[in-house]
N, C-alpha and C positions, 0 to 999 in steps of 0.2 A: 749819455748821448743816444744809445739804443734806444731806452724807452722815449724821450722826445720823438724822434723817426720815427716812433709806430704810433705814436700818442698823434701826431700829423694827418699822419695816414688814416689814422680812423676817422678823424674830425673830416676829414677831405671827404672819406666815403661814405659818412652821413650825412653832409653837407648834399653830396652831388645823388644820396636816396633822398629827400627831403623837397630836393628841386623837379625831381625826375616826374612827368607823368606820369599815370597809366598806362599801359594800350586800350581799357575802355574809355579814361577821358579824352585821350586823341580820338578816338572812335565818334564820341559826343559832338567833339568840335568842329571834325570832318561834315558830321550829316549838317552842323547851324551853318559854315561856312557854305556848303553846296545848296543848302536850299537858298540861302540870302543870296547867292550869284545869280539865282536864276528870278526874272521880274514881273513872270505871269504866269501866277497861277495855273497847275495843269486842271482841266475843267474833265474826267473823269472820273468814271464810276469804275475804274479799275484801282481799288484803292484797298488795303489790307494786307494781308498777309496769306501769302502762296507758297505751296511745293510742289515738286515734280522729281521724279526720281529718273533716272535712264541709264541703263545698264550698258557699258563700250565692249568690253571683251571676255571669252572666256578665259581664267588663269588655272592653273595647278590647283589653287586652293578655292576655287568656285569662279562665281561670274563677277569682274569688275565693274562697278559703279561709283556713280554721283546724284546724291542728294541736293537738289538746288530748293533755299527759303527764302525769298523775296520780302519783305517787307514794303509797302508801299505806299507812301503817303506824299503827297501836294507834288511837287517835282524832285522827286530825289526815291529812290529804289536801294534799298540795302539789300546785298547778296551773302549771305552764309553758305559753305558745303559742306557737307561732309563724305568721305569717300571710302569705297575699298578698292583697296591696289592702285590706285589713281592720283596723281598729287594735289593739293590743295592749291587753286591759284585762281586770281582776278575775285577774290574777297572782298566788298567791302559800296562802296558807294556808287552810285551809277546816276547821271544824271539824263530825263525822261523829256524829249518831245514828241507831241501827240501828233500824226500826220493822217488823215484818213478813218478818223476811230482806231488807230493804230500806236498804241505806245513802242517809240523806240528806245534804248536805253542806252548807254554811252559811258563806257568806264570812266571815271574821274579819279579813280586813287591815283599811286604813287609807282604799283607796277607798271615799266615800261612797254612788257610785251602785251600788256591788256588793254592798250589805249589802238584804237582804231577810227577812222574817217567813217565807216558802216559803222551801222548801231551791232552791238555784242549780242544784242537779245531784240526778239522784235515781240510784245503781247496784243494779241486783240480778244475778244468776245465774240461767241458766235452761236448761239442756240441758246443762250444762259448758261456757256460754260466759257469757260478760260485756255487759250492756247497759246504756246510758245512756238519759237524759234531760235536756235543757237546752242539748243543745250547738246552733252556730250562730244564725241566726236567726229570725224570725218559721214559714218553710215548715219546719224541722224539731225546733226547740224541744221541741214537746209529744211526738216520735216516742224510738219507743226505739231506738236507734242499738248496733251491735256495738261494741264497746270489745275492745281484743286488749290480751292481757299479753304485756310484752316483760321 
């Protein structure tokens, strides 16, 4: 009877690894699902891939930062960070409309405290370079920050 009980259980918990996604196939899915929501083309030359770094505070063990990579194509912004001292949050899909030569961008994941009425990030263009808004915290939020395409 013992080994039936475990003989179940395995089957169950290869059963239920077999069904399982990824987190990079949900990732995949996320970006086809939010570009097909969206029905007009964004008509921008802001398209590629971006960083920008911004450092928040100083700690014990050096300066706290965030590394923001945008990836950017047709309406749909993917956001990666990486950070020190600082937590990882509002990762992942962003969706983009353009107002004034002005991309805004608009959390679409699944985090609740990352969804906002205001755009999360605002990008435009200005001398042939790239600038942001939104990144870090309180002291640089509302500043327009260089953003560099890599």
């Amino acid at each position: 009877m013992h080994n039936i009980l475990k003989n179940c259980i395995f089957i169950i918990f290869c059963l239920f690894l077999i069904t399982c996604k990824t987190h990079d196939d949900n990732k995949k899915q996320n970006v086809k699902n939010s570009a097909s929501e969206n029905l007009e083309l964004l008509n921008s030359k802001i398209q590629g891939k971006f960083l920008s770094k911004v450092e928040t505070e100083e700690t014990t063990d050096g300066i706290a930062s965030i590394s923001y990579y945008f990836n950017i194509r047709n309406n749909v912004a993917v956001l990666t960070t990486t950070t020190f001292h600082e937590p990882i949050v509002c990762n992942g899909n962003y969706s983009i409309i353009e107002k004034n030569n002005v991309l805004e961008l608009y959390y679409s994941g699944s985090e609740k405290n990352c969804k906002s009425e205001t755009a999360n990030f605002k990008i435009k263009e200005q001398n042939n370079k790239y600038f942001i808004t939104g990144l870090g915290g309180e002291a640089t939020y509302n500043e327009w920050i260089e953003l560099k395409q890599h």
